[in-house]
PQR file with spaces between the fields and no chain letter, atoms N, CA, C, O and H, PARSE charges and radii, in Angstrom:
ATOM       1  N    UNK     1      51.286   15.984 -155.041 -0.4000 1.5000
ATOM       2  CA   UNK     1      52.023   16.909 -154.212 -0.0000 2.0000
ATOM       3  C    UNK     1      53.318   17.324 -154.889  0.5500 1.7000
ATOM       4  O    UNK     1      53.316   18.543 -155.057 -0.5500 1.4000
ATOM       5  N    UNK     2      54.394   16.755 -155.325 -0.4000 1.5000
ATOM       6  CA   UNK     2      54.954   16.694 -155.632 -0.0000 2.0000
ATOM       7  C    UNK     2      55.131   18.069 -157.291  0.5500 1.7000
ATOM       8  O    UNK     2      55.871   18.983 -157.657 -0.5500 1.4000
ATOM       9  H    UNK     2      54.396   15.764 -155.188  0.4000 1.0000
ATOM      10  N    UNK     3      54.003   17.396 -157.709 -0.4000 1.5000
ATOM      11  CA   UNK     3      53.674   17.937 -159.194 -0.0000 2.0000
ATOM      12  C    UNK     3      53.929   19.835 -158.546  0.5500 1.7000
ATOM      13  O    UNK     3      54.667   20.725 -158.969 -0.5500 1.4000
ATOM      14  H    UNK     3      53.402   16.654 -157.412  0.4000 1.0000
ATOM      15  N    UNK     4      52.999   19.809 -157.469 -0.4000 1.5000
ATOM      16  CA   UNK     4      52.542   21.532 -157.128 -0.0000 2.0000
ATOM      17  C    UNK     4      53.979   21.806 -156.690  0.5500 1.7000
ATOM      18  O    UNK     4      54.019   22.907 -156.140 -0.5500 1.4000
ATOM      19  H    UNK     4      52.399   19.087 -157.125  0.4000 1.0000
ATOM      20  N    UNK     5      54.919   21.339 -156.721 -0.4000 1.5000
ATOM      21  CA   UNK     5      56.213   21.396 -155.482 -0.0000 2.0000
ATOM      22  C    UNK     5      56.957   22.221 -157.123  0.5500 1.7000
ATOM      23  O    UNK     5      57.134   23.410 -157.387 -0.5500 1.4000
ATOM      24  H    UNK     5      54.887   20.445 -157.168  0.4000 1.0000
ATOM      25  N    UNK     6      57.243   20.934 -157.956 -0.4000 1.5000
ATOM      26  CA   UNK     6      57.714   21.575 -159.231 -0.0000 2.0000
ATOM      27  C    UNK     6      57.291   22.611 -159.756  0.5500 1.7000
ATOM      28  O    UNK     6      58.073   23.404 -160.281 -0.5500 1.4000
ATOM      29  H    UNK     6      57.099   19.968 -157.741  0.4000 1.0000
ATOM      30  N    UNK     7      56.029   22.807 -159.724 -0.4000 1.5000
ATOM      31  CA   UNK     7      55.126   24.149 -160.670 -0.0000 2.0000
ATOM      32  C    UNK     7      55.889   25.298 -160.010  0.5500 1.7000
ATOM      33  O    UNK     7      56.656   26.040 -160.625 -0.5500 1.4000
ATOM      34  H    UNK     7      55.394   22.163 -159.298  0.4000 1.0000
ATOM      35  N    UNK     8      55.554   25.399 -158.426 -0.4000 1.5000
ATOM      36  CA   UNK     8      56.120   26.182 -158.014 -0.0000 2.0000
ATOM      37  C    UNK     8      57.740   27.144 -158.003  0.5500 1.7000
ATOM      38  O    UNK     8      58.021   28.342 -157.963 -0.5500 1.4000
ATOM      39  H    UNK     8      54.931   24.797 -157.927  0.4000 1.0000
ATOM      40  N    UNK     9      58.350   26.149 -158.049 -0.4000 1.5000
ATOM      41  CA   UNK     9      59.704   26.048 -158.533 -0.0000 2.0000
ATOM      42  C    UNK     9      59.680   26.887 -160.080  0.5500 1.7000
ATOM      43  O    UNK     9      59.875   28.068 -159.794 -0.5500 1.4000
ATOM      44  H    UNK     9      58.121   25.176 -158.082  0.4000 1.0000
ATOM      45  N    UNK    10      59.602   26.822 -160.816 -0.4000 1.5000
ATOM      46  CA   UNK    10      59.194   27.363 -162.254 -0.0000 2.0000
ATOM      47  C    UNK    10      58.832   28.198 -162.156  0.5500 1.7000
ATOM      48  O    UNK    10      59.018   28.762 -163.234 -0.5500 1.4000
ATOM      49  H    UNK    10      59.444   25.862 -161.048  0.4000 1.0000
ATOM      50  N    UNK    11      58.194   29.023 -161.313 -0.4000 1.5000
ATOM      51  CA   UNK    11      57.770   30.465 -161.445 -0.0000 2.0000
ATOM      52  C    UNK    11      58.584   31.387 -160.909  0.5500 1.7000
ATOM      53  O    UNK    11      59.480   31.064 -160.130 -0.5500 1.4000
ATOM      54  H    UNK    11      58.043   28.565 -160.437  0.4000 1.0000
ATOM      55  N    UNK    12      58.358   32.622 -161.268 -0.4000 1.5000
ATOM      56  CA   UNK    12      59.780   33.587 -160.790 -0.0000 2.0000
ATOM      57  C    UNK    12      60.505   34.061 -161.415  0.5500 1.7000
ATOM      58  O    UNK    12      60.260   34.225 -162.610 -0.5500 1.4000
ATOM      59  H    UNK    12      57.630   32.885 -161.901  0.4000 1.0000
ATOM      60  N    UNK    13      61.872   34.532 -160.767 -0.4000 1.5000
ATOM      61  CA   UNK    13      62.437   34.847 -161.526 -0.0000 2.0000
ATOM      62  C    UNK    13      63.937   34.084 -161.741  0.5500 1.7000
ATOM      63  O    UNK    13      64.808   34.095 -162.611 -0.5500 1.4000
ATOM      64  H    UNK    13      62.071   34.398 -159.797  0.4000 1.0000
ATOM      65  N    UNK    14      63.700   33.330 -160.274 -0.4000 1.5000
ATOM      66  CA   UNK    14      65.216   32.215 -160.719 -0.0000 2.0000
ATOM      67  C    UNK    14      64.722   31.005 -160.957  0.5500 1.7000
ATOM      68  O    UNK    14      63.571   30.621 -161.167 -0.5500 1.4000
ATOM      69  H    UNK    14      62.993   33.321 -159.567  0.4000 1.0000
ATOM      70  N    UNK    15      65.526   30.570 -160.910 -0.4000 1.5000
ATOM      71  CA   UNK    15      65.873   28.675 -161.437 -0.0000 2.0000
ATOM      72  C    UNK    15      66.447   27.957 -160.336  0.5500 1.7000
ATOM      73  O    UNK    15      67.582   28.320 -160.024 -0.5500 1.4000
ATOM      74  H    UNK    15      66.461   30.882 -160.740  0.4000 1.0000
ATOM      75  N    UNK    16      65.852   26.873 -159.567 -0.4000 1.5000
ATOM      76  CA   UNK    16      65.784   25.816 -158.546 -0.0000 2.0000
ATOM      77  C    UNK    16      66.088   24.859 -159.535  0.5500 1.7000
ATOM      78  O    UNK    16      65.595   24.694 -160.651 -0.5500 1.4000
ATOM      79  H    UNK    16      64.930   26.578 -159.821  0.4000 1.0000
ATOM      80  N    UNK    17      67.361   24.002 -158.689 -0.4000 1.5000
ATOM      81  CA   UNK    17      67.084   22.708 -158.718 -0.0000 2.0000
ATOM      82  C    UNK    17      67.056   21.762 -157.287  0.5500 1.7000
ATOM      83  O    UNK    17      67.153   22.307 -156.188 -0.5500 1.4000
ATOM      84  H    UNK    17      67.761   24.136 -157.782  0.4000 1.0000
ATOM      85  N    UNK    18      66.929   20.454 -157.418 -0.4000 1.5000
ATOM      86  CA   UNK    18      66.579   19.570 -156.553 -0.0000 2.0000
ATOM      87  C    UNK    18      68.285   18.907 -156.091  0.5500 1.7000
ATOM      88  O    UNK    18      69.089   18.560 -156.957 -0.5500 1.4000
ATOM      89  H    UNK    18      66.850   20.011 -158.312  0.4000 1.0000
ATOM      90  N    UNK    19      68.469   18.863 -155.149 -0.4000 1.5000
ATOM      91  CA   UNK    19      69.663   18.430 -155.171 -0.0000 2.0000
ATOM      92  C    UNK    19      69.076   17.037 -154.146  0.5500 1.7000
ATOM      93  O    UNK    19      68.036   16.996 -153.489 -0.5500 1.4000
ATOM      94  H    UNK    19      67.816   19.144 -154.446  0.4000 1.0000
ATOM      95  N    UNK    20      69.940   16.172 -154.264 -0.4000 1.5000
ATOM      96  CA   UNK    20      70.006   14.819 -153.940 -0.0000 2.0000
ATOM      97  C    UNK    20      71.168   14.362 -153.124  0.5500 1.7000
ATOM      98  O    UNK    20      71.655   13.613 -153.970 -0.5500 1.4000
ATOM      99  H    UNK    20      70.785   16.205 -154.797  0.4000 1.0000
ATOM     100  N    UNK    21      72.087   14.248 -151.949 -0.4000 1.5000
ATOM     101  CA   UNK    21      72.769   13.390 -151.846 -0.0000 2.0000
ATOM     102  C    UNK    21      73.302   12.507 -150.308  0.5500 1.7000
ATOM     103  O    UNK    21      73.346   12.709 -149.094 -0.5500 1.4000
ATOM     104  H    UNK    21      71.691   14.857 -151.262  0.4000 1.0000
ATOM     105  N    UNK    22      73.571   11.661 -151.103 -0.4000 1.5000
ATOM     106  CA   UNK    22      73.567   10.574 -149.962 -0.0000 2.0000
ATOM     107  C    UNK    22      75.110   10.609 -149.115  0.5500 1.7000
ATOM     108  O    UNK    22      76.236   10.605 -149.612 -0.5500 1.4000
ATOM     109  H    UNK    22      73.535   11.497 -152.089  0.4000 1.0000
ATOM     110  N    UNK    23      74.762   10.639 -147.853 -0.4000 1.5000
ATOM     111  CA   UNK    23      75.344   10.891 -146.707 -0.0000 2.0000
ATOM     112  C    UNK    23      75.021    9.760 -145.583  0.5500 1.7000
ATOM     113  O    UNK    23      73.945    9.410 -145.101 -0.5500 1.4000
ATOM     114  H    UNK    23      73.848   10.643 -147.449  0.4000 1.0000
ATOM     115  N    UNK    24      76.669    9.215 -145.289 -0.4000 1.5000
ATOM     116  CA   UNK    24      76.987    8.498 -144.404 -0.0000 2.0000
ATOM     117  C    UNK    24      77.238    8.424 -143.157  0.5500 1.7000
ATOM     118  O    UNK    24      78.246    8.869 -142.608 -0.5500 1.4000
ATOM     119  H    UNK    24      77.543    9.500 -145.681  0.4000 1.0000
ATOM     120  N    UNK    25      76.127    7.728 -142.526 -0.4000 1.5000
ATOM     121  CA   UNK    25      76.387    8.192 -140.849 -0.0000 2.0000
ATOM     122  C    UNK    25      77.159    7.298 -139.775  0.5500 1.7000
ATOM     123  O    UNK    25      77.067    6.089 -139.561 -0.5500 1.4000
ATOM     124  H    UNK    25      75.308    7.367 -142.972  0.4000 1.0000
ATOM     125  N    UNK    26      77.920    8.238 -139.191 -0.4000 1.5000
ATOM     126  CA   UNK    26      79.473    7.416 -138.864 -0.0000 2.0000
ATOM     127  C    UNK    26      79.101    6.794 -137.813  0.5500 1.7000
ATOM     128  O    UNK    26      80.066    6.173 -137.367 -0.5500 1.4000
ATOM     129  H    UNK    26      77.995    9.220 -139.366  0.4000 1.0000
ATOM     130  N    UNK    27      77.574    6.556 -136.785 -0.4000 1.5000
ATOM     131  CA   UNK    27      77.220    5.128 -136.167 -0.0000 2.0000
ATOM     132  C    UNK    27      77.350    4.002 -136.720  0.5500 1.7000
ATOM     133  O    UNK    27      78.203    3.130 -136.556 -0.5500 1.4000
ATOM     134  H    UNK    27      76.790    7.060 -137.147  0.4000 1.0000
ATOM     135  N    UNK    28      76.013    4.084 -137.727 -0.4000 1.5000
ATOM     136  CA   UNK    28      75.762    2.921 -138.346 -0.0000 2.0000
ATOM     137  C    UNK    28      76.487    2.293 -139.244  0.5500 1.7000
ATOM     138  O    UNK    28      76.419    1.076 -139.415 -0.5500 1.4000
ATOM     139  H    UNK    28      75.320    4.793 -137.860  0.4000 1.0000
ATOM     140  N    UNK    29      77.369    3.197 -140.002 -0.4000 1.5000
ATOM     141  CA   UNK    29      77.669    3.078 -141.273 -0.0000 2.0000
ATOM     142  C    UNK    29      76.356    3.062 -142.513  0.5500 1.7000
ATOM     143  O    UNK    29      76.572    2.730 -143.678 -0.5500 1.4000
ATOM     144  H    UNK    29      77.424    4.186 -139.863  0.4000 1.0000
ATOM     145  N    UNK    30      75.645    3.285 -142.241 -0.4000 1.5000
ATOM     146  CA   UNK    30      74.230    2.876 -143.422 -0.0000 2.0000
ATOM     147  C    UNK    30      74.492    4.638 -143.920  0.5500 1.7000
ATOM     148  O    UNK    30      74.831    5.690 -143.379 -0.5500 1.4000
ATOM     149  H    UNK    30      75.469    3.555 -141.294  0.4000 1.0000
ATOM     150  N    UNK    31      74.069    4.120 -145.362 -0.4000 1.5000
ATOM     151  CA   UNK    31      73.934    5.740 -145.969 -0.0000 2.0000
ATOM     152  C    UNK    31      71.950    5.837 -145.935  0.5500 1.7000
ATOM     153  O    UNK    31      71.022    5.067 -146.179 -0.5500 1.4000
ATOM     154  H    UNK    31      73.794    3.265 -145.801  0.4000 1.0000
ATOM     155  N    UNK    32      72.119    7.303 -145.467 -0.4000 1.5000
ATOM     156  CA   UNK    32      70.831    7.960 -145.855 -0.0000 2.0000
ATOM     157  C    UNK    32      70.858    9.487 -147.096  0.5500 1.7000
ATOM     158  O    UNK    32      71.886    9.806 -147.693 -0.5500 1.4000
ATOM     159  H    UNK    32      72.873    7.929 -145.268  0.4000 1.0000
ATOM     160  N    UNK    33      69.635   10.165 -147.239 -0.4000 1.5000
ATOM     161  CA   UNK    33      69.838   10.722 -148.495 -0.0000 2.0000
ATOM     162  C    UNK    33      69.170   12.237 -148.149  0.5500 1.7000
ATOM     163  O    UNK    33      68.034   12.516 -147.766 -0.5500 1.4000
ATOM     164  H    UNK    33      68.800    9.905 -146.754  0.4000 1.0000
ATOM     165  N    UNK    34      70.118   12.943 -148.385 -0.4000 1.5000
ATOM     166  CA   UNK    34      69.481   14.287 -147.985 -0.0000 2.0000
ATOM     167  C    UNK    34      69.349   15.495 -148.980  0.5500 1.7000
ATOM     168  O    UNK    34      70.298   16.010 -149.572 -0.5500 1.4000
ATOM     169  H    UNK    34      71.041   12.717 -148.697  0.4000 1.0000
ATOM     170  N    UNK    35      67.586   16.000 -149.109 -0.4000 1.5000
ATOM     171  CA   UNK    35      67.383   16.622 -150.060 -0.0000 2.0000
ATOM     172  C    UNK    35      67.179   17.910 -150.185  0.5500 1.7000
ATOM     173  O    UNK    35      66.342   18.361 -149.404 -0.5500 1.4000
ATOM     174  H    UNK    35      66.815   15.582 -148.629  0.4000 1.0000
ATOM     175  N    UNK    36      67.668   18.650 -150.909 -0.4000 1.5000
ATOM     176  CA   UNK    36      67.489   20.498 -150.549 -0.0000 2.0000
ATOM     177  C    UNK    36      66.997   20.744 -151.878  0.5500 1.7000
ATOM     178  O    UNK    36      66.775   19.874 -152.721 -0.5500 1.4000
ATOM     179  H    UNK    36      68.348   18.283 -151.543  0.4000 1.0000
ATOM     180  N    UNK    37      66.810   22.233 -152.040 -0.4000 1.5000
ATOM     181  CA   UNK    37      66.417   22.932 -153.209 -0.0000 2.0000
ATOM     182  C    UNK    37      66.959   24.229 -153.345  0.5500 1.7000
ATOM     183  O    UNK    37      66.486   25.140 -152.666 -0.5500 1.4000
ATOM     184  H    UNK    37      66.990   22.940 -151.356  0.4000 1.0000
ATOM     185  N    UNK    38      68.073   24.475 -154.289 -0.4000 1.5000
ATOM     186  CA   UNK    38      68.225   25.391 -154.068 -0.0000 2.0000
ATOM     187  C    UNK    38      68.794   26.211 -155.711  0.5500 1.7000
ATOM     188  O    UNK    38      68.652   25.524 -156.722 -0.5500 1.4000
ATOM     189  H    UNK    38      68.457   23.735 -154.841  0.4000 1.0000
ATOM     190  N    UNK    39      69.429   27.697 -155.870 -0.4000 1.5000
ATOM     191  CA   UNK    39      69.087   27.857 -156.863 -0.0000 2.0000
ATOM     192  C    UNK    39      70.146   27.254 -157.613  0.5500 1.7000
ATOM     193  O    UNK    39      71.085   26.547 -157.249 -0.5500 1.4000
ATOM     194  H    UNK    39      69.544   28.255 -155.049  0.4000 1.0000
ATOM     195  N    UNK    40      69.667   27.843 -159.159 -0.4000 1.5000
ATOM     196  CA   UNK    40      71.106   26.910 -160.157 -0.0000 2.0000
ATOM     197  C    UNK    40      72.320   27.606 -159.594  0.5500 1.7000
ATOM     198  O    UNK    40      73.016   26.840 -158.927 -0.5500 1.4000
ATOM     199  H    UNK    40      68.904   28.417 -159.454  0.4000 1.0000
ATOM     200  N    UNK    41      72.725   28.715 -159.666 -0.4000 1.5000
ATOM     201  CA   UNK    41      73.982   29.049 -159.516 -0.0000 2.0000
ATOM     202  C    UNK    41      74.588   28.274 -157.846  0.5500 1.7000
ATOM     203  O    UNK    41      75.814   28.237 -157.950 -0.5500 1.4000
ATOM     204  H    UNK    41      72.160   29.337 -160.208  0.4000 1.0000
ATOM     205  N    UNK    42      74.377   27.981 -157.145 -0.4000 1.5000
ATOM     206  CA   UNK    42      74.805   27.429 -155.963 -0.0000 2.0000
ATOM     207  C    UNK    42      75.037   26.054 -155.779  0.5500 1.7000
ATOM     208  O    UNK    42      75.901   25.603 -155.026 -0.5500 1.4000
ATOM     209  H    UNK    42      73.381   28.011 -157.060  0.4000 1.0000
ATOM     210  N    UNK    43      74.187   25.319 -156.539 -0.4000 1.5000
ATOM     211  CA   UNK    43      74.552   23.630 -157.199 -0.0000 2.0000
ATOM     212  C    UNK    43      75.701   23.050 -156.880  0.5500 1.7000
ATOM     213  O    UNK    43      75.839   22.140 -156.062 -0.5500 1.4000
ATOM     214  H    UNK    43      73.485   25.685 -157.150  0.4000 1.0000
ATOM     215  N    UNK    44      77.052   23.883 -157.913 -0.4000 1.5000
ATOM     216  CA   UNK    44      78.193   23.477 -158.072 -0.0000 2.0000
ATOM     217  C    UNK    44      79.053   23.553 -156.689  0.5500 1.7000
ATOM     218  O    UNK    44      79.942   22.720 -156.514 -0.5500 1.4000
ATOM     219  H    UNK    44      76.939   24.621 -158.577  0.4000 1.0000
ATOM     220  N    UNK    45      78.723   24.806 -155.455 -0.4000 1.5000
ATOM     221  CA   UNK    45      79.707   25.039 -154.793 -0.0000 2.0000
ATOM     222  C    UNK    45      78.506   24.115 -153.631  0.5500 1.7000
ATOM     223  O    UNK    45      79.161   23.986 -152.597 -0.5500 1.4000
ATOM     224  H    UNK    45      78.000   25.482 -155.597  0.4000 1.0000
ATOM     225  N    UNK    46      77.466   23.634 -153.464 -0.4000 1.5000
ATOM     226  CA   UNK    46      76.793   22.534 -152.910 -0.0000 2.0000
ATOM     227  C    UNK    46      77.713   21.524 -153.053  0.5500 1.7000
ATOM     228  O    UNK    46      78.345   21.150 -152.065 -0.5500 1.4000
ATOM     229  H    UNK    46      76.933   23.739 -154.304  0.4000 1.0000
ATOM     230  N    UNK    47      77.882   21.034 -154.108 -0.4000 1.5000
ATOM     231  CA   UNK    47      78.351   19.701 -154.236 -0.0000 2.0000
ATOM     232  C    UNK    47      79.943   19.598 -154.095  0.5500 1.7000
ATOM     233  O    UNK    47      80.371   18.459 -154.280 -0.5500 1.4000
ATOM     234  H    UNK    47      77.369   21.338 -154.911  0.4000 1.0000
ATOM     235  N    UNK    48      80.648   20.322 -153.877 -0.4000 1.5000
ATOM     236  CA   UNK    48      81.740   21.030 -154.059 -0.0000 2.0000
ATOM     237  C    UNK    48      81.714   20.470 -152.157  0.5500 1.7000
ATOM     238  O    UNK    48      82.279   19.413 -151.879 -0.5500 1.4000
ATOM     239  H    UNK    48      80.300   21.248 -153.727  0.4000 1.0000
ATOM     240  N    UNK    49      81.266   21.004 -151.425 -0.4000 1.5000
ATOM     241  CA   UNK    49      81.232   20.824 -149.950 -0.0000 2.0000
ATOM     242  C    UNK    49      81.115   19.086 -149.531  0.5500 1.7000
ATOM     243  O    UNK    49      80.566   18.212 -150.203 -0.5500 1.4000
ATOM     244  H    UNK    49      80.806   21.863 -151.651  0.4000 1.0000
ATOM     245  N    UNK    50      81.747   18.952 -148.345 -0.4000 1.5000
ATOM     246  CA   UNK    50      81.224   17.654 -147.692 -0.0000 2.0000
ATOM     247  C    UNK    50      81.065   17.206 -146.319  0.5500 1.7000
ATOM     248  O    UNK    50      80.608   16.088 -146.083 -0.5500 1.4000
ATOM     249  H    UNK    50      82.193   19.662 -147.799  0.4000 1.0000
């Protein structure tokens, strides 16, 4: 599944990446991990946010 997830991604005319990050929830305190896809140019101002 996964594999067809990437292929897909690769075709076109932009460039995806996978973004990853882990986020703390102010009940528990336990971190969980939240995943998007989105294109390269938007990455930086993604991670940039909190």
């Amino acid at each position: 599944m996964a594999k067809k997830v990437v292929a897909s991604l690769q075709t076109g005319g932009k460039s995806y990446s996978k973004v990853i990050r882990s986020v703390r929830s102010e009940k528990t305190g336990a971190y969980t991990f939240k995943e998007e896809i989105v294109p390269n140019e938007k990455v930086k101002e993604l991670l940039a946010k909190k």
